[in-house]
C-alpha positions in Angstrom: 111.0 -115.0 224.9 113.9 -114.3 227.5 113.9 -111.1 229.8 116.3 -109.6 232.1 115.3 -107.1 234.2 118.3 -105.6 236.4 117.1 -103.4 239.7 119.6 -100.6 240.5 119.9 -97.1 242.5 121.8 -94.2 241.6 123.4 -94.2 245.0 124.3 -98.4 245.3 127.5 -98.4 244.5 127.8 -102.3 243.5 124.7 -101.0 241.0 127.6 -99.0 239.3 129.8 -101.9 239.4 127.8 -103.9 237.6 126.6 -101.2 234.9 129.2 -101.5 232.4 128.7 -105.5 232.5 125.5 -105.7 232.0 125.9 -104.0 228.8 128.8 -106.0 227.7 125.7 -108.2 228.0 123.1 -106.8 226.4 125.2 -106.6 223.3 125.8 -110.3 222.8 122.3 -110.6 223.1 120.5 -109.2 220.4 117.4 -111.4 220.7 117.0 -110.8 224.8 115.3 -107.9 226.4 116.9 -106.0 229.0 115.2 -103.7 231.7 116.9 -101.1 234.1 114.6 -100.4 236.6 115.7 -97.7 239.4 114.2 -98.9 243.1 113.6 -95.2 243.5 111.7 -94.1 240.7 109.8 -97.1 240.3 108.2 -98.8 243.2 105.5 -100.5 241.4 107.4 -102.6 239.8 110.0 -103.0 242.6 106.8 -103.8 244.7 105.9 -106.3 242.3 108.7 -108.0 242.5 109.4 -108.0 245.8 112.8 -106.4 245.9 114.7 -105.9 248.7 118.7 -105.7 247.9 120.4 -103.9 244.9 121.5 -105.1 242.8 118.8 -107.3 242.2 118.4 -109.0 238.2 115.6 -111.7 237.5 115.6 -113.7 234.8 112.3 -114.1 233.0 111.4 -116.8 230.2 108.0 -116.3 228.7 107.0 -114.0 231.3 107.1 -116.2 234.4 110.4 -115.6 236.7 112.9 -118.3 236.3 116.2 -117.1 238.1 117.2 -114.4 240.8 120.7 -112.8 242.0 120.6 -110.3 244.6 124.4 -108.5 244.5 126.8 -108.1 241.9 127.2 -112.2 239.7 130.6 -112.8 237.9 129.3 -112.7 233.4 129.4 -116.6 233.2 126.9 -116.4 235.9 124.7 -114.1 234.0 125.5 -115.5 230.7 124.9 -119.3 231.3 121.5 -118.4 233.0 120.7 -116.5 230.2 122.4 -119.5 227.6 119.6 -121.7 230.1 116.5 -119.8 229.4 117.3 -119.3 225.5 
């Protein structure tokens, strides 16, 4: 099972940037989970994690972290490592 969990902030504006694309995403990948976790509201998982930049967006195959981009990817980068992991 792949998962993609995407860190944002309300105020990163890069987070906003990459928003829209990430849905474009999401939708051509029925089968994949996607997360949106905001830094602010939860620092657990941010803790966990160990994040330090948004945008941050892991890429997770059967629960153990395979890929990391802190700051905003081009969608072939997302979508090949996504394409990688399926």
């Amino acid at each position: 099972m792949v998962k993609v969990k995407r860190f944002t902030a309300t105020w990163c504006g890069p987070c906003k940037q990459l928003a829209p694309l990430f849905e474009q995403i999401k939708n051509e990948f029925p089968n994949v989970t996607f997360e949106t976790i905001d830094v602010d509201q939860d620092k657990e998982q941010t803790a966990e994690h160990y994040i330090t930049g948004v945008p941050t967006v892991i890429f997770f195959q059967d629960d153990m972290a395979k890929q990391r981009f802190t700051g905003v990817q081009s969608k072939a980068v997302y979508v090949d490592t996504i394409n990688s992991l399926i």
